[in-house]
C-alpha positions as CSV (number, residue, x, y, z in Angstrom):
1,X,-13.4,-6.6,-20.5
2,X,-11.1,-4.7,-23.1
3,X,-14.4,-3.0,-23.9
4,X,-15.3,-1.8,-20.4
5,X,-12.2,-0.1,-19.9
6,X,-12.2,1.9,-22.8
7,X,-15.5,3.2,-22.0
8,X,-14.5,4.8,-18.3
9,X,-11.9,6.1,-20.5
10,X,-13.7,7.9,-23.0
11,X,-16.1,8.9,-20.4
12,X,-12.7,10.3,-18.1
13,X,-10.0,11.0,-20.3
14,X,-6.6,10.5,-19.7
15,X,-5.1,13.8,-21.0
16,X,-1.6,14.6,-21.2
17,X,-2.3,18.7,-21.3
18,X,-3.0,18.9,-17.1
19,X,-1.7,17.1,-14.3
20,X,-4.9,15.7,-11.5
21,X,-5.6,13.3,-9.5
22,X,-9.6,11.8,-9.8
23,X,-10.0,14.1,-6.9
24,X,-9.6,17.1,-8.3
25,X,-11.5,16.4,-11.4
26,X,-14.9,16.6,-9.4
27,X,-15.9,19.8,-10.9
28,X,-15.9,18.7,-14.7
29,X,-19.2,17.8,-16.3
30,X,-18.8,14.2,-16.8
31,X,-17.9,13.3,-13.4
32,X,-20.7,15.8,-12.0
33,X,-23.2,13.9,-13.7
34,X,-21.7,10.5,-12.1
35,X,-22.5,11.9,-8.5
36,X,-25.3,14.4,-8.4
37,X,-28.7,13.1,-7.8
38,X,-27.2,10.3,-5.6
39,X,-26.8,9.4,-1.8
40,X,-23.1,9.2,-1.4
41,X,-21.0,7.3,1.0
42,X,-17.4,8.0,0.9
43,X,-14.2,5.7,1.8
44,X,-11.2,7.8,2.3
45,X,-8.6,9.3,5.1
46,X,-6.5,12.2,5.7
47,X,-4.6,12.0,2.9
48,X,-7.8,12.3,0.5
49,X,-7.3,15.9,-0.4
50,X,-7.2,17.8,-3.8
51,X,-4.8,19.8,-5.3
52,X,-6.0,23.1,-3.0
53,X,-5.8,21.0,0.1
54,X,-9.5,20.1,0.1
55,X,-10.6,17.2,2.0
56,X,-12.8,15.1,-0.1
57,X,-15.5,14.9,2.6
58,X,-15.7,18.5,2.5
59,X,-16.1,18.6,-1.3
60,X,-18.3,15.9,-1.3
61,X,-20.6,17.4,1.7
62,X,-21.0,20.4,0.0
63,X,-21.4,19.8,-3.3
64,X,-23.4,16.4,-3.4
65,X,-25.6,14.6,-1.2
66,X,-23.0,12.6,1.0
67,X,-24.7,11.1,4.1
68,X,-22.1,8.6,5.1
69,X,-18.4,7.9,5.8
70,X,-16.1,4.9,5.4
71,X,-12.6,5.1,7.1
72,X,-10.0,2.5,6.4
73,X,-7.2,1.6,8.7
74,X,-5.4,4.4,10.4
75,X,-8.4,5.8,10.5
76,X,-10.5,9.2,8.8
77,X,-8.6,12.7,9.6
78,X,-6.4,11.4,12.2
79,X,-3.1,9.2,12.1
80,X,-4.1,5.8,14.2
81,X,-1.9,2.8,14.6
82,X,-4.2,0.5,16.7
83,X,-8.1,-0.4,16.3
84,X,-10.4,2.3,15.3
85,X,-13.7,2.5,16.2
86,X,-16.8,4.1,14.2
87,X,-18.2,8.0,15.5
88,X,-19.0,10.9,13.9
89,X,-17.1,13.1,12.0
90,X,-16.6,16.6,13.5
91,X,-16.5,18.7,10.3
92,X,-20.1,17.8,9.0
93,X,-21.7,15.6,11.8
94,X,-22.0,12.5,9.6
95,X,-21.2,9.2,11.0
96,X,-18.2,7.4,10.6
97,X,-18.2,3.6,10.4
98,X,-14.6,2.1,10.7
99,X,-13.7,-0.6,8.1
100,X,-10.7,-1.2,10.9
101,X,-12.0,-2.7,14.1
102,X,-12.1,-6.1,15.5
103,X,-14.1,-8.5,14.0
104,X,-15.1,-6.1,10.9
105,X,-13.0,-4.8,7.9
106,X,-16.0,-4.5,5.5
107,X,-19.5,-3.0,5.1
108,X,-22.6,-4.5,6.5
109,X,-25.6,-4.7,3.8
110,X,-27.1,-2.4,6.8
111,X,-24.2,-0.1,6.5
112,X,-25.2,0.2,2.7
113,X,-28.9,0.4,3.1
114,X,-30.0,3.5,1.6
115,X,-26.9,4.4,-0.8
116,X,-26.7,4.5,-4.3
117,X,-22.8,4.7,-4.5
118,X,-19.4,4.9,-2.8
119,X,-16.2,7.4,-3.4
120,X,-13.3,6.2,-2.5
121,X,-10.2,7.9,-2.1
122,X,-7.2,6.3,-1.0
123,X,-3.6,6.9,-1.1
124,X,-1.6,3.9,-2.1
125,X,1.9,3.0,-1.5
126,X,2.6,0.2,-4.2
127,X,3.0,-2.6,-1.9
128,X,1.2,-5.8,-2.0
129,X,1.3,-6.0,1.8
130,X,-0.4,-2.6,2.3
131,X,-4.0,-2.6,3.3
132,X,-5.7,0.1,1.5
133,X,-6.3,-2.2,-1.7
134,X,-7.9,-4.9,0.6
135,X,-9.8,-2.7,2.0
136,X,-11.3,-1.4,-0.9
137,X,-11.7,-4.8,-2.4
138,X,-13.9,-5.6,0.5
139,X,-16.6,-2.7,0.2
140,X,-16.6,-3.7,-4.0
141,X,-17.4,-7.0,-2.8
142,X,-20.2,-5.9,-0.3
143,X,-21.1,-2.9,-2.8
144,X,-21.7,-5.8,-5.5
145,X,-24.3,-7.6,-3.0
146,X,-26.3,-4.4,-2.6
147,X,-25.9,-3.7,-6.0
148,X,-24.7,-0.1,-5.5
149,X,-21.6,1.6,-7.3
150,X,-18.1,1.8,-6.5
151,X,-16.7,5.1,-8.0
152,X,-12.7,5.4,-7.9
153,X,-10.8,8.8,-7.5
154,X,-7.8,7.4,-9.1
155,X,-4.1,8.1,-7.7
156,X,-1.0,7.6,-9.1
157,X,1.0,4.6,-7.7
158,X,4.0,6.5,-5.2
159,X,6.7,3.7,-6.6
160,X,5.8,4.1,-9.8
161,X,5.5,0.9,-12.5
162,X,8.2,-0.9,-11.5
163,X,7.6,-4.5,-11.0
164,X,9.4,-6.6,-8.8
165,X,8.9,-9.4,-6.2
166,X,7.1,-12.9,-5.9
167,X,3.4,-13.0,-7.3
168,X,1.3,-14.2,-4.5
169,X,0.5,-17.7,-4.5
170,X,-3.7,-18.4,-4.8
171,X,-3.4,-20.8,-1.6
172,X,-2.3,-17.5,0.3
173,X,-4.1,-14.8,-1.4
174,X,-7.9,-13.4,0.4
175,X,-6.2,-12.0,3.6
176,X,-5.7,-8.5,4.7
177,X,-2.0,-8.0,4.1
178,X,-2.3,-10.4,0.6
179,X,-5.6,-10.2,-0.8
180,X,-4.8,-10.8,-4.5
181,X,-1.7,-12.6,-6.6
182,X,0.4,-10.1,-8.0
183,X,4.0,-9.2,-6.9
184,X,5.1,-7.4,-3.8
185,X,6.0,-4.2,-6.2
186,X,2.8,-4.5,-8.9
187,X,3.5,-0.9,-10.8
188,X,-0.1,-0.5,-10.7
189,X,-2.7,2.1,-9.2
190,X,-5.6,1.1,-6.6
191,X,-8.2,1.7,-10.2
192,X,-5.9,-0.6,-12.3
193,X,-6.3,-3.0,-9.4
194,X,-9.7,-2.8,-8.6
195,X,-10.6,-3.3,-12.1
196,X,-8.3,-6.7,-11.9
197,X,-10.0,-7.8,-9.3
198,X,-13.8,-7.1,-10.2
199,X,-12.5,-9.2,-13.1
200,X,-10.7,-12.0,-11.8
201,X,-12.7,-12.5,-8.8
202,X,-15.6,-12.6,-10.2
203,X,-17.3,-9.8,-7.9
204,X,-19.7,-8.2,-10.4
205,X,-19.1,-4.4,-9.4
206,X,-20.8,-1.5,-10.5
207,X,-17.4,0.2,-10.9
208,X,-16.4,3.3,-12.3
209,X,-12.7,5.0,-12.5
210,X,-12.4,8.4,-12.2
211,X,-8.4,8.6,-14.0
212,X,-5.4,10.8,-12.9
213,X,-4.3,12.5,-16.0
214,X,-0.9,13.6,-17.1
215,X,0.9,10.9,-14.6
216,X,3.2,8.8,-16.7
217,X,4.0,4.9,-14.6
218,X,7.8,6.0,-14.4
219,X,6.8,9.6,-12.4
220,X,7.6,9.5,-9.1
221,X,6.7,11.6,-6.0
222,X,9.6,14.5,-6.0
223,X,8.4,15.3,-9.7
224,X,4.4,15.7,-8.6
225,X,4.7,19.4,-6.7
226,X,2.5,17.8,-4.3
227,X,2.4,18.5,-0.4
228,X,3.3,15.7,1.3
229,X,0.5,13.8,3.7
230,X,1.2,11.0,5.0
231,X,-0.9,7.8,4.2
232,X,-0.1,5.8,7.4
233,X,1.6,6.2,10.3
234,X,5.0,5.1,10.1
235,X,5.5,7.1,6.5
236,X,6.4,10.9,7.4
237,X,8.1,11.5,4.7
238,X,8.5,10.7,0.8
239,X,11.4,8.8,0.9
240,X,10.1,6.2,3.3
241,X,7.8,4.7,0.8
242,X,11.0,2.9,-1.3
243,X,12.3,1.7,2.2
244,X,8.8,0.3,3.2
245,X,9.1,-2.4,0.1
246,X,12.8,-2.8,1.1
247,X,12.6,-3.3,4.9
248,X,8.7,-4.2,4.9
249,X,9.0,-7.9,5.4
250,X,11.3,-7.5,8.1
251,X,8.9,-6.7,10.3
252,X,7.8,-10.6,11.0
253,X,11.1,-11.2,12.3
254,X,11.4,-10.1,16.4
255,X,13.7,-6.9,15.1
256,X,12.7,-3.5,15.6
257,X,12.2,-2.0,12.2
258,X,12.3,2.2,13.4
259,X,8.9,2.9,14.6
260,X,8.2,4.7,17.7
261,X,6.1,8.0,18.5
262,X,7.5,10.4,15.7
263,X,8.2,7.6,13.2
264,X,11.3,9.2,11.9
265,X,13.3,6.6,11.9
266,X,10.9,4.1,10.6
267,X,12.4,1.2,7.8
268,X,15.3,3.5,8.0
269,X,16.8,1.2,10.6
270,X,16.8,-2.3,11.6
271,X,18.1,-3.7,15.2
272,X,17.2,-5.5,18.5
273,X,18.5,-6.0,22.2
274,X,20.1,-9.3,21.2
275,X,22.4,-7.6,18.6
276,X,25.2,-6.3,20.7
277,X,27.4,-2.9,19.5
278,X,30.1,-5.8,18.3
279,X,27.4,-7.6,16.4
280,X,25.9,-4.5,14.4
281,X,29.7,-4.1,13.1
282,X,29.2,-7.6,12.1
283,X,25.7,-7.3,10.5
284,X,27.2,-4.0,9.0
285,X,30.3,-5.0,7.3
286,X,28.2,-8.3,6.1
287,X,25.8,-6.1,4.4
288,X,27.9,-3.5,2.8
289,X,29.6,-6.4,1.3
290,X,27.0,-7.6,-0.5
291,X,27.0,-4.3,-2.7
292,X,23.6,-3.3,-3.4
293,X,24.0,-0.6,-5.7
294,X,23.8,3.0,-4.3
295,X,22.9,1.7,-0.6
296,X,25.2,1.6,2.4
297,X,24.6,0.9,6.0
298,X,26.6,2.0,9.1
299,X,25.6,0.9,12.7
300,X,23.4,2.7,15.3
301,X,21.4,2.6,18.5
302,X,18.5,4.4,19.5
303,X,15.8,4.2,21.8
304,X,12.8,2.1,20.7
305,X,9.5,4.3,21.6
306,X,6.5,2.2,20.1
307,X,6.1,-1.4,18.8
308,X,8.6,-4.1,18.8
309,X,11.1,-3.4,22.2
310,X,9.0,-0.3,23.2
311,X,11.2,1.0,25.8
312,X,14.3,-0.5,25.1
313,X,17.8,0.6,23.4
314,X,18.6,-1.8,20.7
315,X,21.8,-2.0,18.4
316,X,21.6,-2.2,14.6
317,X,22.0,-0.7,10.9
318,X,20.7,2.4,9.8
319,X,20.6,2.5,5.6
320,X,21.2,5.5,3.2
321,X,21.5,5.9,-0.4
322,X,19.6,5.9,-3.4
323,X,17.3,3.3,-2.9
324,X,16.1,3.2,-6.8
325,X,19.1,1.6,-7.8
326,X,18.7,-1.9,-6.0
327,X,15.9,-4.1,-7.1
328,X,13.7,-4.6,-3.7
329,X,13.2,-8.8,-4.0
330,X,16.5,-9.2,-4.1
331,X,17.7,-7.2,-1.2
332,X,15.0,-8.2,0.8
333,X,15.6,-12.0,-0.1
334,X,19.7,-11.4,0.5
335,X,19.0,-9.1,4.0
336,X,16.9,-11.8,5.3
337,X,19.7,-14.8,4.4
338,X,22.1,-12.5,6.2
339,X,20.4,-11.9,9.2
340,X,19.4,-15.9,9.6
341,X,23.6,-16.9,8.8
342,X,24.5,-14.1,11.8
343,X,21.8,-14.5,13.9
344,X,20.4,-18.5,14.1
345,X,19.8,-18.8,17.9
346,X,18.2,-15.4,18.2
347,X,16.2,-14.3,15.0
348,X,12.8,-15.8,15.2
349,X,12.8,-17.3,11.6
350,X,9.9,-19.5,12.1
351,X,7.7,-16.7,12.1
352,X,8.4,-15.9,8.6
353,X,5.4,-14.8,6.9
354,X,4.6,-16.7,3.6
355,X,1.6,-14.1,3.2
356,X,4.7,-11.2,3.2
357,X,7.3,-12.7,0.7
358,X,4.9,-14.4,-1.5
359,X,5.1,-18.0,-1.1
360,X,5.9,-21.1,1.2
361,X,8.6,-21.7,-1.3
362,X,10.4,-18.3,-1.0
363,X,10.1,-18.5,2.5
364,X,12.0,-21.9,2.2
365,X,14.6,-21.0,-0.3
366,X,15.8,-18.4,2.2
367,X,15.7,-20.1,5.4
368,X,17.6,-23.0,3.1
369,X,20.1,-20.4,2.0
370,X,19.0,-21.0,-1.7
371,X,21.5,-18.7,-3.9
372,X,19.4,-15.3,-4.9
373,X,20.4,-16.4,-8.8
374,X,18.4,-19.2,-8.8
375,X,15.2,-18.1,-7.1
376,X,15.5,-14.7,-9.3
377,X,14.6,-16.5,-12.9
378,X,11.7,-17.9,-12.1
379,X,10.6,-14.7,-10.5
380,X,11.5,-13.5,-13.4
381,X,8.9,-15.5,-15.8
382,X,6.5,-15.0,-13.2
383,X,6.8,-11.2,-13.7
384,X,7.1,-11.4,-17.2
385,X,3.6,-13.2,-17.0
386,X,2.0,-10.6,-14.9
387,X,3.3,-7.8,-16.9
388,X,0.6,-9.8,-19.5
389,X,-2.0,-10.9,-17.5
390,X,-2.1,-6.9,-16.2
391,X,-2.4,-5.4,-19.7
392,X,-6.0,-5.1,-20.0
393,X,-6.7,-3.3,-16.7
394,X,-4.1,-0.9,-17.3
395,X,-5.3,2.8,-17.5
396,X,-2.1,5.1,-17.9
C-alpha cells in the first residue's frame, strides 16, 4: 500500500512553492496525459470550480473527451435539498444521471458502459455524516466492477486535521450518512479517504489522486483566498461548516436546527414549539454554564421556513463565539445530556441516531447521563489508534 501512494505522489507532487486544488492542476503535463485519449465521466456539483471560477464540466468538455455527468446530492449546478432526478446539462447538452434519487445512489454497469474513467470533484466538509464521501465510495465500488478508473481532483479538508469524535462502529458503518469507521471529525481529505477505503474494503479501484499542493492539515478556510460556494444547501457561509459538526447530530432530535429558505440561520440556532420563551432562558443559562470555551448562547425565536416546524415560530438558543476553541464530541455529547435533563417528556430521545454519534454505546452513555470524563478516554485511545491506522493513506 505504502508503495502505491508514493507513486501518485511522484506522479502529482505535493509542492510547497504554489497553492491548487487537483482542479486547477489540469493543465500540467502529467495530469494531461492521465485524461486525454479517454471517454470521461465526471462526478461533481456547483462547487467544482478552479481557481478562475471554472466549472470543471466546462474544462473537462472542452479540453477532453467528456460524454457524461455524475451529480451527487444537492444536485449538479443548482442548490437542491430534496430528490434529484437525472436530465441534461444545459451548458454542453450532456446527460446528467443523479447519484441522489430514490432507489439509486450509485452507477449502473449500464451507466458505465463505454467509459474509460471518472473525475470527480467534490467539496467536502470534514464530517463523517456528510454524504459526498459515500457517494464517491459508491461509483469506486461500481467503477471497480467495470474496471474503469476513478481519478480524484483532491481538496483540502474545510476543518482542517483535527480529529475528534467516536470512530464508527463496523456493525453500523455501509450507510449513506456512516459509510466507513473513522471519527465524526477524521482530519482527512475525500483522496486520503478514498484511498482508505479502496484499501480497507477491499474494492480493487483503479484509483488515481490528483493532490492539492501547498495546503498544510492545520490551514483553514479564511487563510485559502478562495470565493466562497457553497457545498450544500444549508452552508451559505464559511463559518457554518465548524457549527455543522457541533450542531449536526442534533438534527435527529424533533428540534429545529435553523434551516429554512435562505439558510441563514442554519446550526446557528436550535429550538422548537414545545420550548416556551421561559424555557429557552432555562436551556440558555444551563448551557452557558457549562463553559465551553469561547462559545456563548443567548435565546431567540424566529420563524421556521423549511424542514422541521415549517411554518411555525419556535423558541430556542442562538450560539456565537469562536467555535475552534471547544472540542466538537464533547459539546455535542454535553448539549445533548442537557437538552434530555430539561426536556424528558418532549425531546424525542428515542430517535437518537447510533449511525450519527458513532455507536449504540454513545447513544446510551448519554441518554444514561454517563459523565463526559469517562466516555472521553476511551474516545481518546480510539483516536489515538486512528491517528495510526490513517498514516499510510495520508497525502499532505
Amino acid at each position: 500500500m505504502k508503495k502505491l501512494i508514493l507513486s501518485l505522489l511522484l506522479a502529482f507532487p505535493v509542492l510547497s512553492f504554489a497553492y491548487d486544488f487537483g482542479i486547477d492542476r489540469l493543465t500540467e503535463s502529467e495530469v494531461v496525459n492521465l485524461l486525454q485519449d479517454k471517454k470521461l465521466a465526471v462526478l461533481t456539483h456547483s462547487a467544482g470550480v478552479d481557481k478562475t471560477q471554472t466549472h470543471l464540466i466546462d474544462t473537462l468538455f472542452k479540453n477532453f473527451t467528456l460524454v457524461k455527468i455524475f451529480a451527487p446530492e444537492h444536485g449538479l449546478r443548482s442548490m437542491a435539498d430534496e430528490w434529484v432526478g437525472d436530465g441534461v446539462d444545459e451548458q454542453t447538452g450532456l446527460p446528467v444521471i443523479s447519484l441522489y434519487k430514490r432507489g439509486s445512489r450509485a452507477p449502473s454497469l449500464q451507466d458505465l458502459k463505454g467509459l474509460d474513467a471518472i473525475v470527480v470533484d467534490l467539496q467536502d466538509v470534514g464530517v463523517r455524516y456528510y454524504t459526498y464521501f459515500s457517494t464517491i465510495a459508491e461509483v469506486m465500488k461500481a467503477a471497480s466492477a467495470a474496471k474503469i478508473e476513478v481519478i480524484i481532483l483532491d481538496r483540502p479538508n474545510l476543518l482542517g486535521g483535527k480529529i475528534e469524535g467516536e470512530t464508527l462502529t463496523q456493525d453500523l458503518a455501509g450507510g449513506f450518512t456512516s459509510y466507513h469507521t473513522v471519527p465524526t471529525r477524521h482530519g482527512m481529505t475525500l483522496g486520503e479517504l478514498a484511498q482508505m477505503i479502496n484499501v480497507e474494503n477491499k474494492m480493487n479501484t483503479q484509483l488515481k489522486i490528483v493532490a492539492a499542493r501547498g495546503w498544510k492539515r492545520e490551514s483553514l478556510w479564511d487563510k485559502w483566498d478562495r470565493q466562497w460556494i457553497s457545498p450544500s444547501p444549508a452552508l451559505v457561509e464559511p463559518t457554518q461548516i465548524p457549527l455543522y459538526a457541533l450542531w449536526g447530530t442534533l438534527e435527529n432530535f424533533n428540534l429545529a436546527v435553523g434551516r429554512g429558505l435562505k439558510n441563514d440561520l442554519a446550526f446557528k440556532v436550535i429550538g422548537a414549539p414545545w420550548i416556551t420563551p421561559e424555557k429557552a432562558i432555562l436551556l440558555r443559562d444551563h448551557l452557558n454554564a457549562l463553559q465551553f470555551p469561547g462559545l456563548s448562547f443567548e435565546t431567540l425565536s424566529w420563524n421556521v421556513t423549511r424542514a422541521t416546524y415549517d411554518g411555525k415560530t419556535v423558541n430556542g438558543v442562538k450560539i456565537t463565539g469562536d467555535f475552534s476553541l471547544t472540542r466538537t464530541d464533547e459539546f455535542t455529547y454535553k448539549v445533548a445530556q442537557t437538552l434530555i435533563e430539561l426536556f424528558p417528556n418532549d425531546l424525542n430521545i428515542k430517535d437518537m441516531s447510533a449511525r450519527s454519534y458513532g455507536s449504540v454505546h454513545l447513544v446510551e452513555s448519554i441518554k444514561k447521563m454517563v459523565p463526559w470524563s469517562e466516555e472521553s478516554k476511551r474516545i481518546d485511545l480510539a483516536l489515538e489508534a486512528f491517528k495510526k491506522r490513517r498514516l499510510p493513506y495520508l497525502i499532505y
